[in-house]
Structure formats: structure tokens, C-alpha cells
C-alpha positions as CSV (number, residue, x, y, z in Angstrom):
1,X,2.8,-188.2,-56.1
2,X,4.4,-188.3,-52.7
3,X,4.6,-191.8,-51.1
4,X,6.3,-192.0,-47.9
5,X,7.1,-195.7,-46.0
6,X,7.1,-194.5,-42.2
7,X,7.8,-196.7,-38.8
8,X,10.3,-198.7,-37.0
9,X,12.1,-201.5,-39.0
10,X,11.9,-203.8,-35.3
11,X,8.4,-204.2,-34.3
12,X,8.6,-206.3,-31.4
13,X,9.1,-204.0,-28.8
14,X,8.7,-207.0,-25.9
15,X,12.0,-208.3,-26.8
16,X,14.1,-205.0,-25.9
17,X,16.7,-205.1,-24.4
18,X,16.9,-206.0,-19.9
19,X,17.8,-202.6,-19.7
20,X,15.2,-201.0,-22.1
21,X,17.4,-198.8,-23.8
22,X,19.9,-201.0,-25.8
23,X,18.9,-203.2,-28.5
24,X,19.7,-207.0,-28.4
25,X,21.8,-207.7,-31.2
26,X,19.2,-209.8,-33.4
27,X,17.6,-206.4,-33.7
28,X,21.1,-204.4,-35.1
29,X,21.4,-207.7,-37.7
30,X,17.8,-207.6,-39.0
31,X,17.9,-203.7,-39.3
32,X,21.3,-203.7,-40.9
33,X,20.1,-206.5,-43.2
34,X,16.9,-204.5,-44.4
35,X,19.1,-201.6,-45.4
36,X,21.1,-203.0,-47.4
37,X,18.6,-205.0,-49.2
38,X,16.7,-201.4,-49.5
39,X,19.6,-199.5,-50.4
40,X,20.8,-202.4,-53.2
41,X,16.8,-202.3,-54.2
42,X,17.2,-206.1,-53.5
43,X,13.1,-206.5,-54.4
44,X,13.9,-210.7,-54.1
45,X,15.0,-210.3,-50.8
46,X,12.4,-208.3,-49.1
47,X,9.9,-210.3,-51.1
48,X,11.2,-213.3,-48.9
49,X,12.1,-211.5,-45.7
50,X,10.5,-213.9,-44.1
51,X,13.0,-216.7,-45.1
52,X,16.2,-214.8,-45.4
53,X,16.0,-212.1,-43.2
54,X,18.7,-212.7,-39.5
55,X,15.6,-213.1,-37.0
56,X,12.4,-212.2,-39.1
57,X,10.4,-213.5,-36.6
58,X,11.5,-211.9,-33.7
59,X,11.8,-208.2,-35.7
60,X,8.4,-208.8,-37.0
61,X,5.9,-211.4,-34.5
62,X,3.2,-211.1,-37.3
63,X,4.3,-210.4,-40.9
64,X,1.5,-207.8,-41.7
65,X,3.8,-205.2,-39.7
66,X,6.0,-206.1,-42.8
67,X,3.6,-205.6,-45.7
68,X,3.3,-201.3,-45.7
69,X,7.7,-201.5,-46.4
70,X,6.7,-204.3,-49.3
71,X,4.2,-201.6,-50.7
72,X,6.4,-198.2,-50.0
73,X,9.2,-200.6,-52.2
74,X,7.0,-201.8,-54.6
75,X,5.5,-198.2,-55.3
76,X,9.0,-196.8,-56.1
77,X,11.2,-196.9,-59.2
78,X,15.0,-197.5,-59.7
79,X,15.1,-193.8,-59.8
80,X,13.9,-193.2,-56.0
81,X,16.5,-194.0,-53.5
82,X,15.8,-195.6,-50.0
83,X,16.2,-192.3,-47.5
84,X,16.4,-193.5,-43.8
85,X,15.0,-190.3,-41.6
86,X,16.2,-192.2,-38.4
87,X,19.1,-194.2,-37.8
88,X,19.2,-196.0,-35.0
89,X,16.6,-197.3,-32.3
């Protein structure tokens, strides 16, 4: 079975940056810090984004934006490794 996780890391697109082009630099930390939780298949801390994550709250205004990466993570095995199709904003 084919499961793919799909969509921006940063979901609050209000919060760009003055310029609309360049992303504030809470965005770069909370995007760098998901993918190396994802690439070190650090289940804990995705599980507790919400508390240890640089800026949840800003990168995600509601936490159901969150969720589908908890499922795409939770559906995998130590034997799939986090691919990241886009890198950058």
C-alpha cells in the first residue's frame, strides 16, 4: 500500500513575511525542527509538537492542520524513510 503525507509544513500563510516572498524566521525554525524530528523518526516529539515544537502555534493556528503528518508517521515503519519532495517555501 501506497501512503503518501502531502502539504506545507507552515500553515499559516497570514504570517508571511512584509514582503510575501521570504519566510519569517519562526517559520525556517519550526520547519527545520519537524525534519529532524521526521528524519530521526522522533514519534515522542511529533506526538507533542504542540509543546516542543519553536512556534507551533504560529506554524499551525489550529492543530487539526497537524493531525494528517501524525497519521502519514504513524502509518509508516522504521523501514520507510521521511522523503521531503520540496524543500523550501
Amino acid at each position: 500500500m501506497l501512503l503518501r503525507g502531502s502539504g506545507s509544513i507552515t500553515h499559516n500563510l497570514g504570517m508571511r513575511g512584509p514582503d510575501g516572498s521570504s519566510p519569517p524566521p519562526w517559520a525556517r525554525a519550526f520547519d527545520g525542527w519537524v525534519e529532524d524530528a521526521l528524519l530521526q523518526r522522533d514519534v515522542d516529539a511529533l506526538l507533542d509538537a504542540e509543546a516542543r515544537a519553536p512556534d507551533f502555534a504560529r506554524a499551525h493556528p489550529r492543530a487539526e492542520h497537524w493531525y494528517p503528518l501524525l497519521f502519514a508517521v504513524g502509518a509508516s515503519d522504521a523501514s520507510d524513510a521521511a522523503r521531503f519532495f520540496v524543500d523550501g517555501f
